[in-house]
FIKOLBA-228828 format. One record per residue (C-alpha): y, z, x; residue number from 0. Coordinates in nm, 3 decimals. Example, Ala and Ser with C-alpha at 12.3 -4.5 7.8 and 13.67 -1.06 7.14 Angstrom:
# residues 2
ATOM         y         z         x   palo
ATOM    -0.450     0.780     1.230      0
ATOM    -0.106     0.714     1.367      1
# end
This chain:
# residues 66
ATOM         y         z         x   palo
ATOM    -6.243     6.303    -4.966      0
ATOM    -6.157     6.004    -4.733      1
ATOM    -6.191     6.068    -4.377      2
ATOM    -5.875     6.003    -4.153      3
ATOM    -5.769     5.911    -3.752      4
ATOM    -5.562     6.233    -3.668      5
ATOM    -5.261     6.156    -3.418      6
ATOM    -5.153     6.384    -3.188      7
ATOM    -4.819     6.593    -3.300      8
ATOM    -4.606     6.538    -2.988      9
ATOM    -4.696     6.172    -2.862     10
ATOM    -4.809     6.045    -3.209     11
ATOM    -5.084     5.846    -3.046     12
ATOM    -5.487     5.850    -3.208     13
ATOM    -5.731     6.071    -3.077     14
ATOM    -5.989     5.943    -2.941     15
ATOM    -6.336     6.069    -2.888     16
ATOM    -6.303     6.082    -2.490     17
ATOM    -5.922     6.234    -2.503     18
ATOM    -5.924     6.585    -2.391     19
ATOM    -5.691     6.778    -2.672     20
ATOM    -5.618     7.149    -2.700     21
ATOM    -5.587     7.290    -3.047     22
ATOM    -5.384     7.548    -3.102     23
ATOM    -5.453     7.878    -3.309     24
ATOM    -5.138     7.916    -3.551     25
ATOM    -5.216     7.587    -3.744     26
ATOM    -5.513     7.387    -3.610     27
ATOM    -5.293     7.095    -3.489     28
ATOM    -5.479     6.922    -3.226     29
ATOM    -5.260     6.732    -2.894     30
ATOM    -5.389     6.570    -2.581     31
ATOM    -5.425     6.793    -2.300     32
ATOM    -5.151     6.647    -2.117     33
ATOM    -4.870     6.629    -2.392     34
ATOM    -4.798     6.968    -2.452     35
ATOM    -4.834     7.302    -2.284     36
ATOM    -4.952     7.583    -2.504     37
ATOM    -5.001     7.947    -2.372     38
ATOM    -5.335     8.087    -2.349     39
ATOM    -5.318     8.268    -2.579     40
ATOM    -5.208     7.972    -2.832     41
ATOM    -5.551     7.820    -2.740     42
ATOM    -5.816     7.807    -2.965     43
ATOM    -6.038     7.541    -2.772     44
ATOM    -5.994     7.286    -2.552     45
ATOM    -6.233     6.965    -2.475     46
ATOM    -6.262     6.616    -2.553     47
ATOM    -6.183     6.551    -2.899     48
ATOM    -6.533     6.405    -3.017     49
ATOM    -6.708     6.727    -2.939     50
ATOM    -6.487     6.927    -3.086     51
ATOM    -6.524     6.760    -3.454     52
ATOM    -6.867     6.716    -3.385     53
ATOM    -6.934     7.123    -3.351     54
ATOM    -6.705     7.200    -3.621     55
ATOM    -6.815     7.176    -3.972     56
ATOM    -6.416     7.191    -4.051     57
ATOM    -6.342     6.946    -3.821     58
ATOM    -6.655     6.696    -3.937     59
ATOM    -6.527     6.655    -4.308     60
ATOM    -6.184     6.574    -4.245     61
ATOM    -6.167     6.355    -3.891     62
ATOM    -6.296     5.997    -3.773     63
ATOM    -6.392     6.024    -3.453     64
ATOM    -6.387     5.660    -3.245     65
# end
């Protein structure tokens, strides 16, 4: 399986490593920080988006991270 550049769902801009993204619980779709506002509860983790693949084994197969 080819890795691929994920793009947020509400700007549709690349994440990259440094861009702090939230991802939400219901369906694991990451957005920056800034571009949406999800309830507490809708949070699964927040942080920059390189060290969030990098500590998930999920997360590791399926994203580049640049």
């Amino acid at each position: 399986m080819q890795k691929v550049q994920p793009i947020c769902v509400v700007c549709r801009q690349p994440m990259l490593k440094d861009d702090m993204v939230q991802v939400d619980k219901l369906f694991d779709h990451f957005t920056h920080f800034n571009c949406y506002n999800l309830e507490k509860n809708e949070i699964k983790e927040i942080g920059k988006f390189g060290e969030i693949v990098t500590a998930n084994k999920k997360y590791k197969k399926l994203y580049l991270v640049q």
